[in-house]
C-alpha positions in Angstrom: 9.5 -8.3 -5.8 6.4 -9.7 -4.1 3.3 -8.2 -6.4 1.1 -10.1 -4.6 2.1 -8.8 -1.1 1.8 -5.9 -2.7 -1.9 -5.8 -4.0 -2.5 -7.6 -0.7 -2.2 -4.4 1.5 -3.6 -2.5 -1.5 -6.8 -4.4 -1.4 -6.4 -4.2 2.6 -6.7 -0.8 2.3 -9.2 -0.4 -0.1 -11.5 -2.8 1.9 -10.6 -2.0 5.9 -11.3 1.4 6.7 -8.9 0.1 10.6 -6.1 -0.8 8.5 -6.4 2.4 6.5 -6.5 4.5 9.4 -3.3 3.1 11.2 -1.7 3.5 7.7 -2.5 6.9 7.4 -1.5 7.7 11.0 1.7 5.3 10.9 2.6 3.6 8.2 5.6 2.3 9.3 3.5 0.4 12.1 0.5 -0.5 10.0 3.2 -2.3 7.5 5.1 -4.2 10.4 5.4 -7.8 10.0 4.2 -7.4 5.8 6.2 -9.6 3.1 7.4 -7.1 1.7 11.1 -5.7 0.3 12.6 -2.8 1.6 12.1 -0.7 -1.9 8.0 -1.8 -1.7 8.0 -0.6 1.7 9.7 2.9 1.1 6.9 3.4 -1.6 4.1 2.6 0.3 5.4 4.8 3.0 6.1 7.6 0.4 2.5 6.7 -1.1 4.6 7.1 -4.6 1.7 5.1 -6.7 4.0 5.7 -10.1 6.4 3.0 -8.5 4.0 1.4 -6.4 2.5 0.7 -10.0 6.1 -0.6 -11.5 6.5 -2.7 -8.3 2.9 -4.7 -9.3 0.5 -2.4 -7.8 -3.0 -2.5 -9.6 -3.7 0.7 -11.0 -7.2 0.4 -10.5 -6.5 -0.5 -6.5 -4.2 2.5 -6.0 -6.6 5.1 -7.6 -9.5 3.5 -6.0 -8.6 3.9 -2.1 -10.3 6.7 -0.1 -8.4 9.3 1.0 -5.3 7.8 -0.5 -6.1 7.4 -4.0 -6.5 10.9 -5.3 
């Protein structure tokens, strides 16, 4: 697992309302070219914060990003 790809993109979406807004629209796309495993991907894409947590995700990061986090 790569937690800290992981809170990477988490923070990137927190913090970069661009990144956020490709994410939103493709995920897929907006995650091309990330270090990150196959599983991480799928939850990201799924926006599954339970495993997202399990897989390293900081709680406070996944609750904390508008429009995703609630």
């Amino acid at each position: 697992m790569s937690r800290y790809d992981t809170n990477v993109i988490l923070y990137r979406l927190k913090k970069d309302p661009a990144f956020r807004d490709r994410f939103r629209s493709d995920p897929s796309t907006a995650l091309a070219g990330t270090d990150l495993t196959e599983e991480e991907r799928q939850a990201f894409m799924r926006w599954d914060v339970p495993r997202l947590n399990e897989l390293g995700g900081m709680l406070h990061l996944l609750l904390s990003i508008p429009g995703l986090g609630h």
